[in-house]
C-alpha positions as CSV (number, residue, x, y, z in Angstrom):
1,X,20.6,-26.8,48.5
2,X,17.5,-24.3,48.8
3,X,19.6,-21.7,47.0
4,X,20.1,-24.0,43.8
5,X,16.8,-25.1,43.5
6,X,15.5,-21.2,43.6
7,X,18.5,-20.3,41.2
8,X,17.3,-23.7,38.6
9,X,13.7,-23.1,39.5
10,X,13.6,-19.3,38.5
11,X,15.8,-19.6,35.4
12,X,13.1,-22.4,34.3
13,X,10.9,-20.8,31.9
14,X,8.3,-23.2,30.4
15,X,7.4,-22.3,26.5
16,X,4.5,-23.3,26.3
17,X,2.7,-20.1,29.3
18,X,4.6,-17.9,27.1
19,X,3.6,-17.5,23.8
20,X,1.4,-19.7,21.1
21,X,3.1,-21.3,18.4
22,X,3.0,-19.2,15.2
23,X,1.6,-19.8,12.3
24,X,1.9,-18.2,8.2
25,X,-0.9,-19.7,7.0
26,X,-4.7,-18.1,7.8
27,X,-7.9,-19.1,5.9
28,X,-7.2,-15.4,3.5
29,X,-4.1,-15.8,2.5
30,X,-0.3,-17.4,3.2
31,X,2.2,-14.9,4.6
32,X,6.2,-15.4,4.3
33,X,7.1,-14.8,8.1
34,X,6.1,-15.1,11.0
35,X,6.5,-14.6,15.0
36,X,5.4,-15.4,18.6
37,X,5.2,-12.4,20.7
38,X,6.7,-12.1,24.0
39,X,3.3,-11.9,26.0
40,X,-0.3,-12.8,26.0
41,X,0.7,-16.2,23.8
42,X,-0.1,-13.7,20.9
43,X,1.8,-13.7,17.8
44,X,2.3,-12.3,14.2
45,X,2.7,-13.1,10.7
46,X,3.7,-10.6,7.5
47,X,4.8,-9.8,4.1
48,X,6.8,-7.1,3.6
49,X,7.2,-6.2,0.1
50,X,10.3,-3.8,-0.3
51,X,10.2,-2.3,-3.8
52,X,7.0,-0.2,-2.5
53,X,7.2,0.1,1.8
54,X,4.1,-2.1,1.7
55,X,3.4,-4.6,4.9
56,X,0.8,-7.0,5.3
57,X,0.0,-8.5,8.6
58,X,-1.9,-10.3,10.2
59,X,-2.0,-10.3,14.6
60,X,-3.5,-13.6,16.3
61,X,-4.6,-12.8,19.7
62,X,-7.6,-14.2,21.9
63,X,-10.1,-12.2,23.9
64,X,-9.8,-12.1,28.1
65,X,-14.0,-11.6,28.8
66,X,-17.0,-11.9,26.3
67,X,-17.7,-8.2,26.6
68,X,-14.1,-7.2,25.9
69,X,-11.6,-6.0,23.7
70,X,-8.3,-7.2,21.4
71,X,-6.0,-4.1,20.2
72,X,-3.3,-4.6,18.1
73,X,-0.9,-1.5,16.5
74,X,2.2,0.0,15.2
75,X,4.3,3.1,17.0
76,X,6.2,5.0,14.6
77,X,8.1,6.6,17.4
78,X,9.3,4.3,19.8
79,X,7.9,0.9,21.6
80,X,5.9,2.2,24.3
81,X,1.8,2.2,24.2
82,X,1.9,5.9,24.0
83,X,1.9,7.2,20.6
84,X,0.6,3.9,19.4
85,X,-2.1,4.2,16.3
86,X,-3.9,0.8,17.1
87,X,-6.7,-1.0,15.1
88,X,-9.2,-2.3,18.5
89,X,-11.5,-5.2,17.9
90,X,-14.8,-5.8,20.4
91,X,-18.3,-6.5,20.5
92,X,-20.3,-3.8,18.9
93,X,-23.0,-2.7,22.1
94,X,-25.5,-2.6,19.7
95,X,-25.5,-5.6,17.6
96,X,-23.3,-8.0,19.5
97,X,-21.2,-8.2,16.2
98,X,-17.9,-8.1,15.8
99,X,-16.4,-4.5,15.1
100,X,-12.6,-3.1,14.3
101,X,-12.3,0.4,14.6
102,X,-9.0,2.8,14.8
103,X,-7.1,4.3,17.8
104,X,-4.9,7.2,18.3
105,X,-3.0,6.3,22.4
106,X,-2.3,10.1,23.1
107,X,-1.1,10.6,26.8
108,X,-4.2,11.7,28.3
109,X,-5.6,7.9,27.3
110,X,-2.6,6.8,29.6
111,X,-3.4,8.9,32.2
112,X,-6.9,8.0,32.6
113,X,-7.7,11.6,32.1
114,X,-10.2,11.2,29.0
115,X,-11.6,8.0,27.4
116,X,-10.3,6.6,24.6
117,X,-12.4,7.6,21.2
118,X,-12.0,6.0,17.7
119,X,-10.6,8.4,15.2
120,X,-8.9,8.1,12.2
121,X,-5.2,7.0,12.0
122,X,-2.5,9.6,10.5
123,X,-0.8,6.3,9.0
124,X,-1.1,5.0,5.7
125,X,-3.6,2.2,6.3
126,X,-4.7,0.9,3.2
127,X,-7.1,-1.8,4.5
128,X,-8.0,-3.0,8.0
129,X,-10.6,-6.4,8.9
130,X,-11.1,-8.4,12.0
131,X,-12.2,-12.6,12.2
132,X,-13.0,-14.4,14.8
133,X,-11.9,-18.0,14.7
134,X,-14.4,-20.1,13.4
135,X,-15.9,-18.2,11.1
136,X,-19.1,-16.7,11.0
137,X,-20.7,-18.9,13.5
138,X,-17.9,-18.0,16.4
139,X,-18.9,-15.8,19.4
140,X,-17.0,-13.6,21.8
141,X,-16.5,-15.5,24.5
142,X,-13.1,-15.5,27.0
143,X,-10.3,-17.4,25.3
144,X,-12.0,-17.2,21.8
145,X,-9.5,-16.4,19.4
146,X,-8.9,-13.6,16.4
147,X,-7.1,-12.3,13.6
148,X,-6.6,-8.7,13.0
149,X,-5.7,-8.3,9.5
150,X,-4.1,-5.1,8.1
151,X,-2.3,-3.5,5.1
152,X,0.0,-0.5,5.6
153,X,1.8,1.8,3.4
154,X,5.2,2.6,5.4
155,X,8.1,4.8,5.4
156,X,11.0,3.9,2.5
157,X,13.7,2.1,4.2
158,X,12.4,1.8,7.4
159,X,11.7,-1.9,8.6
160,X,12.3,-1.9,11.9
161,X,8.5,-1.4,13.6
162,X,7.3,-1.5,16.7
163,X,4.0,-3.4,17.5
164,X,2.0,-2.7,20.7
165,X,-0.9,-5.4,21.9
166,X,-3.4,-5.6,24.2
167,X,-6.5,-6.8,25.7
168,X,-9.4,-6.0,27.7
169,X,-12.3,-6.9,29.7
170,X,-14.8,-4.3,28.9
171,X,-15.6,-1.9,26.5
172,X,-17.8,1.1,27.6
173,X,-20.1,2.0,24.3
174,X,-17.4,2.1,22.1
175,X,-14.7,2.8,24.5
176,X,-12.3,0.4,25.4
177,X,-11.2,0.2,28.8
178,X,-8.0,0.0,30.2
179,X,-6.4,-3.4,30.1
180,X,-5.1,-5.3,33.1
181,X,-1.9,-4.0,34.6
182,X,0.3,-7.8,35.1
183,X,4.0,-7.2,33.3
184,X,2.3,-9.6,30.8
185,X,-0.1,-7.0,29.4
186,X,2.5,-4.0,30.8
187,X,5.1,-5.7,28.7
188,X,2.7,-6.5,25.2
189,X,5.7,-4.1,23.0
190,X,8.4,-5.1,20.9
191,X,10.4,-4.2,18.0
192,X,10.6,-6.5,14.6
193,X,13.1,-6.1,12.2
194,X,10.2,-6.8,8.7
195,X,13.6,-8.1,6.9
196,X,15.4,-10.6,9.2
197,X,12.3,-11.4,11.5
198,X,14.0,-11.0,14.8
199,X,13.1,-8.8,17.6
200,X,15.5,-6.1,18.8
201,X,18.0,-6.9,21.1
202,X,16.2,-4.4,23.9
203,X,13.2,-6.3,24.5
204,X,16.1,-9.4,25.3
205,X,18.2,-7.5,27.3
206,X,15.2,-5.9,29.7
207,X,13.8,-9.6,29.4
208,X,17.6,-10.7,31.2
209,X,17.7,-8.1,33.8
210,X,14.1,-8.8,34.9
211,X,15.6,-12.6,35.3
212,X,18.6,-11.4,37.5
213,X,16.8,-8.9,39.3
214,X,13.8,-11.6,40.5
215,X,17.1,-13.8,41.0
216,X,18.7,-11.4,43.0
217,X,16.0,-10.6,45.3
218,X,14.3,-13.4,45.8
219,X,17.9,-15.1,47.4
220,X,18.3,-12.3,49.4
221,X,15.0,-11.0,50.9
222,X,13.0,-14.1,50.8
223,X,15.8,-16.8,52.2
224,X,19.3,-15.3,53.3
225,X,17.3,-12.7,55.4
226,X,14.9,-15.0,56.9
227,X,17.5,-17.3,57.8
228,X,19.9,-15.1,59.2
229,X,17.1,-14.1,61.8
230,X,16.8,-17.9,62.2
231,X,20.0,-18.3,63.6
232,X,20.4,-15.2,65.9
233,X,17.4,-16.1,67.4
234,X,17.6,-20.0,67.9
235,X,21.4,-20.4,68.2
236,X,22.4,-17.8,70.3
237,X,21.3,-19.6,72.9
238,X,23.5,-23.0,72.9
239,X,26.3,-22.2,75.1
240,X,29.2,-24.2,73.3
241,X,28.9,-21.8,70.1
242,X,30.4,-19.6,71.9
243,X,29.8,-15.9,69.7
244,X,30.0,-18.2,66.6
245,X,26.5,-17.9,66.2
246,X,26.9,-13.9,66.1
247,X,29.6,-13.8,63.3
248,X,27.3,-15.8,61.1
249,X,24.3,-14.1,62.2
250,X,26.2,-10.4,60.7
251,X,27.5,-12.5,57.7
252,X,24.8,-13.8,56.6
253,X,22.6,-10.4,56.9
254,X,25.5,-8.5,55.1
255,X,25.7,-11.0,52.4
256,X,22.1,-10.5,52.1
257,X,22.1,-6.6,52.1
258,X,25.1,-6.3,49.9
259,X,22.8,-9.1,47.3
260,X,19.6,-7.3,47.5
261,X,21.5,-4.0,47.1
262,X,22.4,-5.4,43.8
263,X,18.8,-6.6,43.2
264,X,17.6,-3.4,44.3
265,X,20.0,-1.2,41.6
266,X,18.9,-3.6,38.7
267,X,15.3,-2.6,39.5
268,X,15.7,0.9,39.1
269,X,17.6,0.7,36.3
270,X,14.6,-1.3,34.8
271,X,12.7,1.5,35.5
272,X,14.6,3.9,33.5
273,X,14.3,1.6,30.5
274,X,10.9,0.9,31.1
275,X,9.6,4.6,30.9
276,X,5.8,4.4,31.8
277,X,6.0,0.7,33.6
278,X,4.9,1.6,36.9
279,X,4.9,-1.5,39.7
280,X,3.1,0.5,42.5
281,X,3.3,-1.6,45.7
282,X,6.1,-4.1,44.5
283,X,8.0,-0.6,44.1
284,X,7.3,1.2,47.7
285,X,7.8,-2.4,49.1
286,X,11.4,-2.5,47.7
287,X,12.2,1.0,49.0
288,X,10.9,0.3,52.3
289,X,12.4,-3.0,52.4
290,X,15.4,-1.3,51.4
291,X,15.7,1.6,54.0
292,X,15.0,-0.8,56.7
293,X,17.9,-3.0,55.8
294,X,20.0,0.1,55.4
295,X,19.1,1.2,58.7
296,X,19.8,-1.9,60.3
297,X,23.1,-2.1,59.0
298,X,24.1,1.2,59.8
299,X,22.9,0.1,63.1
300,X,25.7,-2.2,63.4
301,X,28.1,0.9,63.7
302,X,26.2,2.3,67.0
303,X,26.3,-0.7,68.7
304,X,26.7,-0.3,72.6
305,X,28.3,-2.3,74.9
306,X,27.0,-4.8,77.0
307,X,27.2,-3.0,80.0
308,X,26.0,0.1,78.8
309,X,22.5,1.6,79.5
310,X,21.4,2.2,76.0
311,X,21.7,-1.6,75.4
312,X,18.2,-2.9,76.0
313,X,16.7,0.0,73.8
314,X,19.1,-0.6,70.9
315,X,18.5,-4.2,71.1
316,X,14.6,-3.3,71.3
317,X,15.0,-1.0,67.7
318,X,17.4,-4.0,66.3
319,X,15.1,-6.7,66.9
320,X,12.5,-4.8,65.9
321,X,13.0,-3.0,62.3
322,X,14.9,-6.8,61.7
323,X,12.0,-8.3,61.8
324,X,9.9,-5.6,59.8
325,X,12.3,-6.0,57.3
326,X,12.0,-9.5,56.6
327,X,8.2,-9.5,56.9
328,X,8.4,-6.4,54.0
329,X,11.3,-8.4,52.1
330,X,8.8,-12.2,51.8
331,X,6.2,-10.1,51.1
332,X,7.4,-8.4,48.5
333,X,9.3,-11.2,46.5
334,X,5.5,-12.8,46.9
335,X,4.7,-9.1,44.8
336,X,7.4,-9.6,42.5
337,X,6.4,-13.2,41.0
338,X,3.2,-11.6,40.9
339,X,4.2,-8.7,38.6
340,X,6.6,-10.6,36.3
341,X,3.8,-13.0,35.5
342,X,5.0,-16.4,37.6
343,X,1.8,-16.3,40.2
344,X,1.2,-20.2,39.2
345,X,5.0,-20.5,37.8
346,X,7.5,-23.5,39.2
347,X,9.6,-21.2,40.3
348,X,7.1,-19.3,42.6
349,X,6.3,-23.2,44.3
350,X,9.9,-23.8,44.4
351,X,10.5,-20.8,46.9
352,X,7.3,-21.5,48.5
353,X,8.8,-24.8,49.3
354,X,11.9,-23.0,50.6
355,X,10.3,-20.8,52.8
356,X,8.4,-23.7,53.9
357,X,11.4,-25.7,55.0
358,X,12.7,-22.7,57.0
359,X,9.4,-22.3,58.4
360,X,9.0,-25.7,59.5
361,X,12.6,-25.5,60.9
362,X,11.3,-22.5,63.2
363,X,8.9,-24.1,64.6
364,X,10.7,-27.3,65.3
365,X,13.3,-24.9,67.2
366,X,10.5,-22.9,68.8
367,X,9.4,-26.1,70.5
368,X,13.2,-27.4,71.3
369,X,13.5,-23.9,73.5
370,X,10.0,-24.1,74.9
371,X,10.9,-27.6,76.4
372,X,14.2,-26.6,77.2
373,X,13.3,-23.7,78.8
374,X,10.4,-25.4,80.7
375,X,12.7,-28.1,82.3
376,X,14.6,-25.3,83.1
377,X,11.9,-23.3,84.6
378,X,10.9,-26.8,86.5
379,X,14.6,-27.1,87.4
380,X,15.1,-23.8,89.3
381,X,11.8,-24.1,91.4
382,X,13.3,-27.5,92.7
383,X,16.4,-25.9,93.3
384,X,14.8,-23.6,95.4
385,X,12.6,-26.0,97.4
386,X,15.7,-27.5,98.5
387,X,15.0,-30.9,95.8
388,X,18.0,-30.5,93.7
389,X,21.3,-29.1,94.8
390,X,22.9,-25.9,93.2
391,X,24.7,-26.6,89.9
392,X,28.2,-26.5,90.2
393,X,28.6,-24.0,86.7
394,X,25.6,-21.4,86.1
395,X,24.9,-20.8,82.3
396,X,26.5,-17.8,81.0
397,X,25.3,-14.7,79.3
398,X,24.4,-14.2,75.8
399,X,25.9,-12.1,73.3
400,X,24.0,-9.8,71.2
């Protein structure tokens, strides 16, 4: 039941924290298409006229801060920020006013290594403007919205572009800063066929493996691993499973390495098709995560005896890198809903409410054994005052 509410929860995607509604018309002029953007709930609209490679456009975005900064542009290269020639809209730091000046996103900008200056645009850009919503009487505040307009001369035959948008909080004189690093704002790229008005099938495929990698994951390191711990620790000891509870204990925690192992590929392929995408911690928590659970299950093959001498220290590594790999495998699916956008998302409650369960089961058998085993303890001191007489069958040993 927990599993098909996470599965429902994360494929539910409400359209509305996505992307605003597009529009053609703007107070200027009336455009032929139009788009929502992926990210940011920007979106686009343009005329392309084809005799003469001519595009106008028009980007809707809203500002993040009152001191910061809206950037919209076109790569001619490929749909990554760097390489981008982007027209950036902010606050000018002298008059408050509203100023749109032109970016070239060399690698260095990326890098952090030198701050982005305004410099002209080795594109044809035949005309460039930037309105706030509302007019002449709107301000820069956080949420106000704009419209970057802009007229391009492009290459013949070519109408497959790829648009890059951002936003900022601050602007340093006349240096925009770098933008939040979410996936919303690490994601703001896509590729628009000017013709048909549809995005390229790239953005939709990295779009589905994001889906099945969060999927993935999330059933495997945040509630099969947990709950195989669960059950080696709170089962083992009920006698009349006999070493049921050990078959389903190694079961379940293959299932769930095998899963996330899956999970775990998908990410790094996302990786390589998301060249510059970098996901610090969610990444070294998925490696670590990953190791651990590889080392436990390798574990499995090295597994002494009962009687042997080794035993108590192999159950002492066993018990604990299996528990540091669950703590690292919550925490990290916590990470990943935090990268992909879904911090305040239905599908981030709905496991939250799975782990919840789970948790309130451990603590409901964490009190069953505490009583048990008090009785117990209260039992044997009778027993040996002479109270109680010796119990005709003494509780066997435990497998693990």
């Amino acid at each position: 039941m927990l599993l098909l509410l996470l599965f429902s929860l994360l494929s539910f995607h409400p359209p509305a924290a996505v992307s605003a509604r597009c529009t053609t018309v703007t107070t200027a002029k009336t455009f032929q298409k139009c788009m929502t953007l992926p990210s940011q709930q920007a979106s686009i609209a343009w005329t392309f006229h084809p005799h003469n490679a001519t595009l106008e456009i028009v980007f809707f975005g809203t500002f993040i801060s009152p001191s910061g900064w809206v950037g919209w542009g076109i790569n001619p290269s490929s749909a990554e920020m760097t390489g981008t020639r982007a027209l950036i809209a902010f606050p000018d730091p002298n008059s408050g006013r509203l100023v749109l000046l032109p970016y070239i996103l060399d690698p260095t900008v990326k890098l952090q290594k030198n701050s982005l200056v305004s410099s002209p645009l080795d594109i044809n850009l035949l005309a460039s403007s930037a309105t706030l919503y509302g007019g002449r009487l709107a301000t820069i505040h956080d949420g106000a919205a704009i419209q970057i307009h802009a007229t391009l001369k492009l290459v013949p035959n070519k109408t497959k572009i790829h648009h890059v948008w951002n936003r900022g909080l601050y602007v340093q004189g006349y240096s925009p800063t770098i933008h939040p690093t979410t996936i919303n704002d690490l994601s703001s790229v896509t590729t628009i066929d000017l013709l048909s008005g549809t995005e390229s099938t790239k953005h939709s495929n990295i779009q589905t493996l994001k889906l099945a990698h969060g999927i993935i994951n999330g059933v495997a390191w945040g509630i099969l691993l947990p709950i195989g711990v669960v059950i080696s620790r709170y089962l083992r000891h009920i006698q009349s499973l006999g070493p049921a509870w050990f078959y389903a204990h190694a079961g379940i925690q293959l299932s769930a390495f095998f899963l996330g192992t899956a999970g775990f590929s998908i990410g790094l392929r996302l990786g390589d098709l998301s060249p510059g995408v970098v996901y610090g911690l969610h990444r070294k928590l998925g490696f670590a995560a990953f190791c651990l659970a590889s080392l436990q299950t390798l574990a499995l093959l090295f597994r002494p005896k009962t009687t042997n001498k080794y035993r108590k220290y192999w159950k002492s590594y066993h018990h604990f890198v299996g528990y540091a790999c669950v703590v690292l495998g919550v925490v990290n699916v916590f990470q990943g809903f935090e990268v992909m956008g879904e911090g305040r998302s239905y599908a981030k409650l709905g496991y939250c409410l799975c782990l919840s369960t789970l948790i309130g089961v451990c603590v409901a058998l964490e009190v069953n054994s505490w009583v048990i085993f008090c009785r117990k303890a209260k039992e044997d001191k009778l027993r040996r005052e002479g109270v109680l007489g010796t119990p005709v069958k003494q509780i066997g040993s435990n497998h693990n």
